[in-house]
C-alpha positions in Angstrom: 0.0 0.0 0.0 2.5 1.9 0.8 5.0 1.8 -2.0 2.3 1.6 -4.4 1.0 5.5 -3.0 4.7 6.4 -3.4 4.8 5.4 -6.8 1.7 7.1 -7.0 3.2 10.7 -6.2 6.2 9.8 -8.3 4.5 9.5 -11.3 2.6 12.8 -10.6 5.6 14.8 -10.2 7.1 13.2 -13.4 4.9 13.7 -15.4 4.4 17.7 -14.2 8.2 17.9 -14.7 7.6 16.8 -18.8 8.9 20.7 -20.4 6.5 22.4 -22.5 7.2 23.9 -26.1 6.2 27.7 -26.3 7.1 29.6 -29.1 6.6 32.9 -30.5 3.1 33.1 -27.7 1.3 35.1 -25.5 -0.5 33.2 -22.6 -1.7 35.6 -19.7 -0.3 35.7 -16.5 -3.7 33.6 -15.1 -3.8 31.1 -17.4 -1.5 27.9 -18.2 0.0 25.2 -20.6 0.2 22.1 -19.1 3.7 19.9 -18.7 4.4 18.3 -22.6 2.3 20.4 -24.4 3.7 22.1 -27.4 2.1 26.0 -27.6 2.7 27.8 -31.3 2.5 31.3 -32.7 -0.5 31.2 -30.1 -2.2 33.3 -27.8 -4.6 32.6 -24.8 -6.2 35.3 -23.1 -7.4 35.0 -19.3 -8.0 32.6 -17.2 -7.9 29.4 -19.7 -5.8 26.2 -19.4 -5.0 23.7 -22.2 -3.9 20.4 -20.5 -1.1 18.6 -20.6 0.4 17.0 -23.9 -1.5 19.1 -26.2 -0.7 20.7 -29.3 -1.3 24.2 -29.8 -0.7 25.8 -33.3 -1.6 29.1 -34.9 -4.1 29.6 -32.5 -6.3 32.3 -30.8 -8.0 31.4 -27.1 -10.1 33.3 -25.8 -10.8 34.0 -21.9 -12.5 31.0 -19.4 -11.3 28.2 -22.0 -11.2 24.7 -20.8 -8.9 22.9 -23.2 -8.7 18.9 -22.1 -5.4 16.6 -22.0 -4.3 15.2 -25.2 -5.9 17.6 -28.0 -4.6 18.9 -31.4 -5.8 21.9 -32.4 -4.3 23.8 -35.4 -3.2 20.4 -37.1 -1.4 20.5 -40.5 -3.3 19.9 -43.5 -2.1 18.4 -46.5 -2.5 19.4 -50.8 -5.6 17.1 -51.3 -6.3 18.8 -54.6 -2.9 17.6 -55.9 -1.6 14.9 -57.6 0.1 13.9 -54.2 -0.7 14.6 -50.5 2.9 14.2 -49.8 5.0 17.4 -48.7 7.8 16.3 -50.9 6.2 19.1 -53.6 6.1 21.7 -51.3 8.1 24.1 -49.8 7.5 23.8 -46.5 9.9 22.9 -44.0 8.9 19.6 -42.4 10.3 15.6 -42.1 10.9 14.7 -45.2 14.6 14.6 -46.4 14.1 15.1 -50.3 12.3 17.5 -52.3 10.7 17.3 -55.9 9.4 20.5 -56.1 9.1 23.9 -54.4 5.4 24.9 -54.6 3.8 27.4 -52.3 1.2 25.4 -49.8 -0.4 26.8 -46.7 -0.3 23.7 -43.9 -2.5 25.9 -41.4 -4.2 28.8 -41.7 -5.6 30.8 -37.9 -8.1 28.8 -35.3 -9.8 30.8 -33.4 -11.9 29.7 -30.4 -13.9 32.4 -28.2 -14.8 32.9 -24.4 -15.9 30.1 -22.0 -14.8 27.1 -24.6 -14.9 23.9 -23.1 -13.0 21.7 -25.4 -12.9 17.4 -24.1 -10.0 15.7 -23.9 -8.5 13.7 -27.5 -10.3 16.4 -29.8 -9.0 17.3 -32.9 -9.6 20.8 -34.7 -8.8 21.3 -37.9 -6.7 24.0 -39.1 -8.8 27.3 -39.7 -11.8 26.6 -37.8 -13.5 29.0 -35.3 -15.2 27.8 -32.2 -18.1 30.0 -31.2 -18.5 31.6 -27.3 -19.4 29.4 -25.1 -19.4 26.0 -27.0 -19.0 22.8 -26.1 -16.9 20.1 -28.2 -17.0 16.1 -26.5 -13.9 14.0 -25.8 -12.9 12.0 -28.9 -14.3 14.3 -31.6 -12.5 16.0 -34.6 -13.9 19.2 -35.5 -14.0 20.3 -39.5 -16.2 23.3 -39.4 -16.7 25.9 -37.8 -19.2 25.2 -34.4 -21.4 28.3 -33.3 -21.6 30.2 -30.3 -23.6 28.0 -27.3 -23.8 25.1 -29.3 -22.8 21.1 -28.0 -20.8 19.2 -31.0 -19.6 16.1 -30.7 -18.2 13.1 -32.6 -16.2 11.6 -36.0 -16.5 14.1 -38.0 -18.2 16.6 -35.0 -21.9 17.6 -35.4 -24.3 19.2 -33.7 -26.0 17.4 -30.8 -27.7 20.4 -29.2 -27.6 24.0 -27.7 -26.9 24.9 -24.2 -29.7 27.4 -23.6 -32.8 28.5 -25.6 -32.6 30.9 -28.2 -33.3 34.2 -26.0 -31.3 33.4 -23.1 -28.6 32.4 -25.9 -28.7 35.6 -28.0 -28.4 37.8 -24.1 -25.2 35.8 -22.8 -23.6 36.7 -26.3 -24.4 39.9 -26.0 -23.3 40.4 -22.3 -19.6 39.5 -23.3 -19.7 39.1 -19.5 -15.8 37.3 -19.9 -14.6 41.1 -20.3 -16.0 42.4 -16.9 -13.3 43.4 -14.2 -12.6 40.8 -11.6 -14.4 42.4 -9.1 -17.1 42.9 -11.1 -17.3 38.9 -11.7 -16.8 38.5 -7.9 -19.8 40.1 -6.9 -22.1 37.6 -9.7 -20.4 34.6 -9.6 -23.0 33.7 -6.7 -25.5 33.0 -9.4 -23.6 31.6 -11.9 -25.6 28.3 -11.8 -28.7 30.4 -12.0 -27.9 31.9 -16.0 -30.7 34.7 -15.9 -29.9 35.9 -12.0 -26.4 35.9 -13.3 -27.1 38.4 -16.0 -29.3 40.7 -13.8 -26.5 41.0 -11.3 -24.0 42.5 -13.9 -27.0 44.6 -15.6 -27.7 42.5 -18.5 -31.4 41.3 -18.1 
């Protein structure tokens, strides 16, 4: 019993100790990247965490995002118009060690996810994609389109499984942009933050 709660700990602290790849990124001072997660020509805005061993590419993360454990987001694409899919006719630098051809091919283009994301562990967005406020995207599911704000997607490819809220109460969150009120500000509502309509009354957005 014992041993088996030391090997426990052990393994927690290894695995926290894993470095994390951030490059050319701006992550605010009250959010974080979790250990072995690579973070890219990125930036994540307040109070939102992406787990650890994720991969973070050319993306834009808004503020109250819940990114999972083990999610791509960003991923390369490759020239499915083309004779070949293979990057050895491109000019891109990347793993292969010989090169036909030097054609221009953009691999990712921007994601862009908004406010209050919560994203499940094992998804995979596609480069160029934009995830609405407030979303929802289910463990296991790879996202090829863009998902709109308040809506639940889920599965292979992801699809729409339902909204959040009804339409009115929808349309009023989006407009109360309530992730860009001051801290005390949030403070003072986040006593009714189960309670969706008392929660826009306190911060004046009936």
């Amino acid at each position: 019993m014992i041993l088996s709660t030391i090997e426990y700990y052990l393994a927690k602290i290894i695995k926290r100790l894993q470095p994390r790849a951030i490059k050319n990124s701006t992550i605010d001072p009250h959010s974080s990247v979790g250990p072995g997660s690579q973070f890219i020509n990125s930036r994540m805005l307040k109070h939102s965490y992406c787990g650890s061993n994720c991969q973070v590419l050319d993306t834009t993360i808004g503020s109250f995002c819940s990114i999972a454990n083990n999610c791509v987001i960003g991923a390369d694409t490759h020239s499915i118009d083309w004779v070949s899919t293979s990057p050895v006719f491109n000019r891109n630098r990347d793993q292969v060690k010989f090169k036909y051809s030097l054609h221009e091919f953009e691999t990712r283009t921007q994601v862009s996810i908004g406010h209050d994301v919560w994203i499940g562990e094992r998804v995979i967005i596609r480069s160029g994609v934009k995830i609405g406020d407030g979303a929802v995207i289910g463990g296991g599911s790879v996202v090829t389109k863009d998902i709109p704000p308040y809506e639940i997607w889920g599965g292979i490819p992801a699809k729409h499984i339902r909204n959040r809220f009804e339409e009115p109460l929808k349309q009023k969150l989006i407009l109360s942009k309530w992730w860009l009120l001051e801290d005390d500000e949030l403070k003072k509502a986040a006593e009714f933050i189960k309670e969706p309509e008392l929660f826009l009354q306190a911060i004046g957005k009936k």
